[in-house]
C-alpha positions as CSV (number, residue, x, y, z in Angstrom):
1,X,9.9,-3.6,12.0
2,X,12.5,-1.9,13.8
3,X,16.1,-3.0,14.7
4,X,17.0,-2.8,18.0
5,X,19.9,-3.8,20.8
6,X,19.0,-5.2,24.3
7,X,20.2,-3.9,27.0
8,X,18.3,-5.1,29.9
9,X,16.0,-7.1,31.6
10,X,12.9,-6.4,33.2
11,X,11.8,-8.4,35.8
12,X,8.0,-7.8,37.3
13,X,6.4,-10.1,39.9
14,X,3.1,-8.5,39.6
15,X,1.5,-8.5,36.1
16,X,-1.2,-8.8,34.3
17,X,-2.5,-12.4,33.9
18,X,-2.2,-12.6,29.7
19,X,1.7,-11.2,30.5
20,X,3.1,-14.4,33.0
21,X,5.4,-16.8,31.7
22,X,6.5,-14.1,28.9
23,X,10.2,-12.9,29.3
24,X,10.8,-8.5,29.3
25,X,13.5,-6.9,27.8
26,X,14.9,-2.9,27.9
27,X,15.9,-2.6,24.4
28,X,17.5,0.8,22.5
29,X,16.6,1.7,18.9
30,X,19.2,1.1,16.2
31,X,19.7,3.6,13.3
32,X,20.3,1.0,10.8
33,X,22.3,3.2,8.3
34,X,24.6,3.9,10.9
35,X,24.5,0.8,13.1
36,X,24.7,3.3,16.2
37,X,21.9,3.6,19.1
38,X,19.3,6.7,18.9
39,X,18.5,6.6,22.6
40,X,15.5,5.7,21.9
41,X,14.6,2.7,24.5
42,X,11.4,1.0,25.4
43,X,10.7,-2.9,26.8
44,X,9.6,-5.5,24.9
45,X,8.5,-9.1,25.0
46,X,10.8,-11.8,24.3
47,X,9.6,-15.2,22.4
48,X,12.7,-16.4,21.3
49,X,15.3,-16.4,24.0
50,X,17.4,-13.2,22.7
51,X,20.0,-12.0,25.4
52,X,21.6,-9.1,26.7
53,X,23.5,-7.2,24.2
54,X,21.7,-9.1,21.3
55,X,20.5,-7.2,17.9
56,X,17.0,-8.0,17.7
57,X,14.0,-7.4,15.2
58,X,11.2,-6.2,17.1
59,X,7.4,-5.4,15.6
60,X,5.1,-2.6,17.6
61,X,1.5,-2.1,17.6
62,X,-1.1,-4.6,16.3
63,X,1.9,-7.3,14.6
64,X,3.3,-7.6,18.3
65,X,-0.2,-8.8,19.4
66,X,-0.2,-11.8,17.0
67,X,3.3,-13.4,18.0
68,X,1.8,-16.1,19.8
69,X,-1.1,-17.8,18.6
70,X,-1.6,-18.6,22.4
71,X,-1.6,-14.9,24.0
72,X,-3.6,-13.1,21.2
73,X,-5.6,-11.3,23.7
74,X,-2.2,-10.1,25.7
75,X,-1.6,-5.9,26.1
76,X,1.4,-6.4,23.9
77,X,2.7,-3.2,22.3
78,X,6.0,-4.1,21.4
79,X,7.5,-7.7,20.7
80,X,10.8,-9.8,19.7
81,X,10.5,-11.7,16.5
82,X,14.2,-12.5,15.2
83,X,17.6,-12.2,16.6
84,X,19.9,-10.8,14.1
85,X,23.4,-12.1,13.2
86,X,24.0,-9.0,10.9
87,X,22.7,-6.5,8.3
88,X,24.4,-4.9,5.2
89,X,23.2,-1.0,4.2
90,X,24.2,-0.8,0.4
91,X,24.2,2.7,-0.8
């Protein structure tokens, strides 16, 4: 998992058919010693309503395939699965 900020939407009319009714977000990479942004953006699919400026958990790769027992077979590489109200480093 990966901590990450959004920072905007994506909106597509045309998409594939698995991909309709899901939300898209741009998101940027947190370092999450340092709390700051690495520049480091890509989009995302939202499942739980997280907006614009939000911290957000997101899982890549096979995990964000399984987020929805309902779109298993969707071309998911990258997906929302907590909003984050905040995180401690203790070193």
């Amino acid at each position: 998992m990966k901590l990450a900020k959004v920072i905007g939407n994506v909106v597509s009319t045309r998409k594939e058919e698995a991909l309709v009714g899901f939300k898209i977000l741009l998101v940027e990479e947190l370092d999450a010693k340092s709390k700051q942004l690495t520049g480091n953006t890509f989009v995302a699919v939202d499942t739980l309503g997280a907006g614009l400026l939000d911290t957000v958990l997101i899982v890549q790769g096979s995990g964000a395939r399984v987020v929805s027992e309902t779109h298993q077979s969707a071309p998911l590489d990258a997906a929302i699965v907590g909003i984050v109200d905040k995180w401690d480093v203790n070193l």
